[in-house]
N, C-alpha and C positions, 0 to 999 in steps of 0.2 A: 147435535144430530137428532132428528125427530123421524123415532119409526110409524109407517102408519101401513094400513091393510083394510081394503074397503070391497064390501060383498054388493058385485053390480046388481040394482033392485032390477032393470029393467035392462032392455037390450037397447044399446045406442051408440051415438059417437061423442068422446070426451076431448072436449077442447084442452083442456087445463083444468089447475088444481087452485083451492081459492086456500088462505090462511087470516087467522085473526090472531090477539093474545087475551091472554090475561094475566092479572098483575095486584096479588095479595099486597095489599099496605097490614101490615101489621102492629098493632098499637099494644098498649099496657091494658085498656079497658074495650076494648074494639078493633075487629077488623074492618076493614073497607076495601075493595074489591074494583080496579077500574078494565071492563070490558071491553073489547072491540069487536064484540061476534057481531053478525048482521043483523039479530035478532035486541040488541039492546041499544039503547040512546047512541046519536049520532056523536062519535069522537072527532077530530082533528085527522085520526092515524087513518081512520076507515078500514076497509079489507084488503088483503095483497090479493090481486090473481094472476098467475102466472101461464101465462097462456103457450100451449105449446106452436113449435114451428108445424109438425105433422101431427094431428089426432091421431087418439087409437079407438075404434073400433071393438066393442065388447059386445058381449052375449050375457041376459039373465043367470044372474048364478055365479059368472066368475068372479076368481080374485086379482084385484089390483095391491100389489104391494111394494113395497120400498120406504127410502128417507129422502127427508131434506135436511142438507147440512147447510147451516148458516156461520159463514167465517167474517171475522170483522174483516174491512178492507181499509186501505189507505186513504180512500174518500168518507172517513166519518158514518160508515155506513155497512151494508153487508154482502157478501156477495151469495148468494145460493144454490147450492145443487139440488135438483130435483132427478133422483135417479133411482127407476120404476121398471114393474115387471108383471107381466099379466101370465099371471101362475097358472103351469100346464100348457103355455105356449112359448113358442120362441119370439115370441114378441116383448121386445128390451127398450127402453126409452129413459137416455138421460140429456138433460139440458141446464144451461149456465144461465143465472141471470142476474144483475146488477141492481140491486133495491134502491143504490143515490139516484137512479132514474127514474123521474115520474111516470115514465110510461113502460121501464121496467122490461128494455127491449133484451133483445135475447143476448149474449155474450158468445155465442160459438160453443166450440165444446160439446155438440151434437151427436148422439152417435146410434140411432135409432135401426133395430135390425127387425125386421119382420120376412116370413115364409109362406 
């Protein structure tokens, strides 16, 4: 489970949430380091984005917070929760998505409340 909490810079609408990793090799005399942020050499794995079914809608200044829980699944792979909340309002958004999926389509599992 990965907590995150992000201060909107500007007022917009947020499709989805992107993800990379990273991954300490640890040696005797040397570590080395392999990335997948967007900002470093092109990997295999590239970035996950997880696109939502409904955007939300934010304002300069606020907070988006929540986790993503990554469970291994029975397809070799992971399945994800992304479930999120845009603090100081009743607007709630979680969604399910399957990572064995190249294109990482949604899972169901939605339950999105806005006022």
């Amino acid at each position: 489970s990965i907590a995150f909490s992000f201060k909107c810079e500007v007022t917009g609408i947020i499709h989805g949430i992107a993800g990379w990793f990273d991954v300490n090799f640890v040696g005797s005399t040397t570590v080395l380091t392999l990335t997948t942020a967007p900002s470093a050499e092109t990997t295999h794995w590239y970035q996950a984005r997880f696109l939502f079914t409904r955007p939300i809608a934010v304002n300069k200044g606020q907070i988006l917070s929540g986790h993503m829980q990554m469970v291994a699944n029975p397809e070799r792979s992971h399945t994800v929760t992304v479930d999120m909340e845009l603090e100081g309002t009743s607007i709630h958004h979680k969604q399910i998505f399957a990572m064995q999926d190249q294109q990482y389509w949604n899972l169901g599992g939605i339950t999105t409340s806005q006022v």
